[in-house]
C-alpha positions as CSV (number, residue, x, y, z in Angstrom):
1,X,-91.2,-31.4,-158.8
2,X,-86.9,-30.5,-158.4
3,X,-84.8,-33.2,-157.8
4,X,-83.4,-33.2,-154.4
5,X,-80.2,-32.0,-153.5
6,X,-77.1,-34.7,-152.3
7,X,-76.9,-34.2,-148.9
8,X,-80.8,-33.0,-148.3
9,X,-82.5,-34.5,-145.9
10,X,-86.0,-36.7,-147.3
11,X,-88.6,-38.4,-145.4
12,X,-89.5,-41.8,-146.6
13,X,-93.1,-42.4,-145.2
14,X,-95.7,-45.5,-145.7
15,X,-98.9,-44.2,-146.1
16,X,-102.4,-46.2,-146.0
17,X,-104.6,-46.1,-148.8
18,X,-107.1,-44.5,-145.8
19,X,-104.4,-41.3,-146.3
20,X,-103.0,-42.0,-142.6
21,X,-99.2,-42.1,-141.8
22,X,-98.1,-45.7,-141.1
23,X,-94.0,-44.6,-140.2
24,X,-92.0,-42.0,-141.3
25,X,-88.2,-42.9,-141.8
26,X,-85.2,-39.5,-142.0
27,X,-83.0,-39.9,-145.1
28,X,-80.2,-37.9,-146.7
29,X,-79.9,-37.8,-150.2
30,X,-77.3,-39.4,-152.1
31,X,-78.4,-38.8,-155.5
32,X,-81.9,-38.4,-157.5
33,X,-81.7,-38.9,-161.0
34,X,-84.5,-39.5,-163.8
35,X,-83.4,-43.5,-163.4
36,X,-83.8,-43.7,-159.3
37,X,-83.6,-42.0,-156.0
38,X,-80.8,-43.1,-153.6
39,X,-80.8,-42.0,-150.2
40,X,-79.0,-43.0,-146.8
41,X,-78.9,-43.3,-143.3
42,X,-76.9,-43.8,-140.5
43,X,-77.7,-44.9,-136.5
44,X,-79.3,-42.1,-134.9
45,X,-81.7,-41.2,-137.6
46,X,-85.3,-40.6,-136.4
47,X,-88.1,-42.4,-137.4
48,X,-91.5,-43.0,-136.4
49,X,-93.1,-46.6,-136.6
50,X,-96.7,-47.8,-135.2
51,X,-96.3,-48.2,-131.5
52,X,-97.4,-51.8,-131.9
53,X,-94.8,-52.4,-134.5
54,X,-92.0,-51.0,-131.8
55,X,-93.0,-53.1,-129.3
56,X,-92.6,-56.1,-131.2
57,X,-89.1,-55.0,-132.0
58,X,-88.2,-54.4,-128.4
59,X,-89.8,-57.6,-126.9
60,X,-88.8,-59.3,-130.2
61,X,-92.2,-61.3,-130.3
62,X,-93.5,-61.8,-133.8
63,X,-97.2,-62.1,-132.7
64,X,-97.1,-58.2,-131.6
65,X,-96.4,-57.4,-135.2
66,X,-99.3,-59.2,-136.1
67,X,-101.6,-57.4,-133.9
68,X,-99.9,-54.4,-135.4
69,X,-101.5,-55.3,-139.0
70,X,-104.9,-56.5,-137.0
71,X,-104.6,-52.7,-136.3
72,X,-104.3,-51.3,-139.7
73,X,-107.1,-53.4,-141.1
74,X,-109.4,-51.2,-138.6
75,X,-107.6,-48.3,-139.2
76,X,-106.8,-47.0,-136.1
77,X,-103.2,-47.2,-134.7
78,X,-100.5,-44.8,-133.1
79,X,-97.2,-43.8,-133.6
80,X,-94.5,-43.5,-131.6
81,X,-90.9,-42.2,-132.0
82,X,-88.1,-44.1,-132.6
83,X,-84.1,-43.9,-133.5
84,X,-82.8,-46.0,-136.5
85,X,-79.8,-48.2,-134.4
86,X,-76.8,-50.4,-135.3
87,X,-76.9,-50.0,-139.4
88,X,-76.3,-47.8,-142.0
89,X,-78.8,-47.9,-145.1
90,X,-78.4,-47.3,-149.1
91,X,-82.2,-47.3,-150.3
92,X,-82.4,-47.2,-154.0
93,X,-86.2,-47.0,-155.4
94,X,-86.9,-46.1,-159.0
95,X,-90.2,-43.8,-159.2
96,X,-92.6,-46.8,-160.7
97,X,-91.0,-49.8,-159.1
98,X,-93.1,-51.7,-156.8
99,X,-90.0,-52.3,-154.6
100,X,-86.8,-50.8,-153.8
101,X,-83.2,-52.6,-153.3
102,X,-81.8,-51.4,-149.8
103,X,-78.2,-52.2,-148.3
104,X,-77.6,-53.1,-145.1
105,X,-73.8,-52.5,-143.3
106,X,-72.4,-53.2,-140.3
107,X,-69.2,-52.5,-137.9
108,X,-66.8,-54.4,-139.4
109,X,-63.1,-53.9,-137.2
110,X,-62.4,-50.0,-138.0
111,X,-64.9,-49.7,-140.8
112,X,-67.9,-51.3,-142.0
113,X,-68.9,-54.3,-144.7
114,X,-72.3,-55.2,-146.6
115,X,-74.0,-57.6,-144.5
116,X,-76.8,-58.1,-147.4
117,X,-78.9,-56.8,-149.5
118,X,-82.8,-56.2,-148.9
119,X,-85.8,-55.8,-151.4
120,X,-88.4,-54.4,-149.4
121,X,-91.5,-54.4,-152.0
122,X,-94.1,-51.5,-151.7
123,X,-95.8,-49.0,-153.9
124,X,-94.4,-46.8,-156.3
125,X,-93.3,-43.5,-155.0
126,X,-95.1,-40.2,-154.8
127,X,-93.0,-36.9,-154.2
128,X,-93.7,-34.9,-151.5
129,X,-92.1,-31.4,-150.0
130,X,-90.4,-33.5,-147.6
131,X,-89.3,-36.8,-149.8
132,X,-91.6,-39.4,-150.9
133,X,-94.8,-41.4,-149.9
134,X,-94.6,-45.3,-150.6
135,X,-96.8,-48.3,-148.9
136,X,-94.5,-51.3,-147.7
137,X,-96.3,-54.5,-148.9
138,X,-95.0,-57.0,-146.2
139,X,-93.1,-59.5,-148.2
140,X,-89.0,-58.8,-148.7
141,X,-86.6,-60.9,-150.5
142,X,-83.1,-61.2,-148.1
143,X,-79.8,-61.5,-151.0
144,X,-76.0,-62.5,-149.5
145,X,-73.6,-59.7,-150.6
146,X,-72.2,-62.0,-153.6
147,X,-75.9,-62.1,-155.0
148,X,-75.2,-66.0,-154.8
149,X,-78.0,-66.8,-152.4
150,X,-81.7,-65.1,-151.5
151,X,-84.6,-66.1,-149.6
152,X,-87.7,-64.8,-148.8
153,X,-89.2,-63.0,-145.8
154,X,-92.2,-62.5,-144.2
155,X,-94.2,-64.8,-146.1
156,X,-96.4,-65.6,-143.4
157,X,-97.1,-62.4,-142.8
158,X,-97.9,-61.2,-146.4
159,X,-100.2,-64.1,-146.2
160,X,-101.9,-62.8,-143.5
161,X,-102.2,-59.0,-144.9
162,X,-103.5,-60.6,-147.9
163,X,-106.4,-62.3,-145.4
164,X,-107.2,-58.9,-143.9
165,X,-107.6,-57.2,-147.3
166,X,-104.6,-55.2,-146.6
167,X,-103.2,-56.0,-149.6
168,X,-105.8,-56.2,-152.3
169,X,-105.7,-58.5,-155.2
170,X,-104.2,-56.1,-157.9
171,X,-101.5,-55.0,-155.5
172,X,-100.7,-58.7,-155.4
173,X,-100.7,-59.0,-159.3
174,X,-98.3,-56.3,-158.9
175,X,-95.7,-57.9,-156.1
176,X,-95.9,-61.1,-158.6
177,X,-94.3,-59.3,-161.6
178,X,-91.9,-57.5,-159.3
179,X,-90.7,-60.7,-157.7
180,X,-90.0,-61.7,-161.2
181,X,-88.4,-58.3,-162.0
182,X,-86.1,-58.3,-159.3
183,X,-84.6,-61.7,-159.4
184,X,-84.1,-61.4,-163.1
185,X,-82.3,-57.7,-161.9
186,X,-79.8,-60.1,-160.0
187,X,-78.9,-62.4,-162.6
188,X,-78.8,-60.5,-165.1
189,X,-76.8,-57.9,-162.3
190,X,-79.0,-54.8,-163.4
191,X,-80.0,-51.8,-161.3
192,X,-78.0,-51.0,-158.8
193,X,-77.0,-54.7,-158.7
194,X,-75.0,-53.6,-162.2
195,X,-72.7,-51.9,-159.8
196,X,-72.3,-54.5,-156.7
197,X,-68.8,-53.5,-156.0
198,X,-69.3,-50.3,-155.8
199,X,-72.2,-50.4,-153.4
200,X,-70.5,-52.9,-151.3
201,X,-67.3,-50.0,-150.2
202,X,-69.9,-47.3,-150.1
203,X,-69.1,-45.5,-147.2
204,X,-71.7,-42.7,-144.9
205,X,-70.3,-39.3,-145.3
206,X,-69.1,-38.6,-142.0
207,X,-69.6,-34.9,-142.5
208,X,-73.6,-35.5,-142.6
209,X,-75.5,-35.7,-139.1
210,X,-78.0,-38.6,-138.6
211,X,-81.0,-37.0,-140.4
212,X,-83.7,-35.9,-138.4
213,X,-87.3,-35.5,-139.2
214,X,-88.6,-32.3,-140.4
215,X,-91.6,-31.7,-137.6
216,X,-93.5,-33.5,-135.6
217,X,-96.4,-35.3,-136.4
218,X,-99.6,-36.3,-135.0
219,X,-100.4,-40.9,-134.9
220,X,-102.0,-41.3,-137.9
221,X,-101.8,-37.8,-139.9
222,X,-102.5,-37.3,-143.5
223,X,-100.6,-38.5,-145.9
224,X,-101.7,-36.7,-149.3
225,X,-98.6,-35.8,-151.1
226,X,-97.7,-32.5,-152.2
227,X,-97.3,-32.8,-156.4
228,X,-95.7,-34.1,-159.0
């Protein structure tokens, strides 16, 4: 499959192994090369997350998001849409990584600053028409903009995917060695870590529109990828 196009707008989407559409995130491309696709987004952007999943985020209660995995282990769950708010994003995600390095700004006075880095880990990517199909894995490593200081996220959670089978046992062989992978990426200041500085004053192009997703789609549609 052709590289995207800087500028193009991608669709990021989690996709159960069952072939249904977990959320679907709008992206704009930055740049796709043979090492890694980066791609952006701004407030605004449209996305589409499990209703159950929203809900937790507007009530902010923690035990929603639970019933919102309860949901995927039966396999039935809606969508609903939703508008990316208050950040701007830098995803980079190498085709066979088993996680991708995100950047997270916010308003700082008249611009904007890197309030942290985020390694969300999930399955390598597969191309699509529309961008790329990936499967979020639950557990995320939170880094300080110096790379000084990380934690992990979620860990109760990825616990309890684990219980429910979400996650099977070769997927979590897999998060093991990228755990590994990504916090020797930060000492050693590899990837798009190599390059801290720069990420840190990147900027959204104000001439691009929040990107928008391509066409509507149905709760829980298919998710088989195009090629390549």
């Amino acid at each position: 499959m052709e590289s995207f196009e800087e500028g193009q707008t991608v669709v990021r989407r989690d996709v159960h192994r069952t072939g249904r559409v977990w959320s679907e995130h709008a992206l704009r491309v930055v740049a796709d090369t043979s090492e890694a696709l980066v791609a952006a987004c701004s407030p605004g952007a449209e996305a589409r997350w499990p209703a159950l999943y929203a809900r937790a985020l507007a009530e902010g209660d923690r035990s929603v998001r639970t019933e919102a995995f309860d949901a995927m282990a039966t396999g039935v769950w809606g969508l609903t849409d939703a508008v990316w708010q208050e950040t701007e994003l830098l995803l980079w995600k190498q085709p066979t990584a088993w996680f991708s390095v995100n950047a997270f700004y916010v308003p700082d006075g008249d611009g904007r600053r890197l309030r942290n880095w985020y390694v969300n880990f999930e399955h390598p990517t597969r191309r699509t028409a529309d961008g790329f199909d990936t499967f979020d894995l639950t557990v995320d490593l939170v880094v300080d903009p110096g790379l000084s200081r990380w934690e992990w996220k979620d860990e109760d959670e990825y616990a309890h995917v684990r219980r429910l089978g979400i996650v099977t046992d070769s997927e979590h062989q897999a998060v093991d060695a990228a755990r590994d992978q990504v916090l020797a990426m930060i000492t050693e200041r590899s990837g798009p870590f190599a390059d801290a500085a720069a990420w840190a004053s990147w900027r959204w192009n104000p001439a691009w529109p929040a990107p928008r997703l391509p066409r509507p789609a149905a709760a829980g549609e298919s998710g088989a990828p195009a090629a390549g």
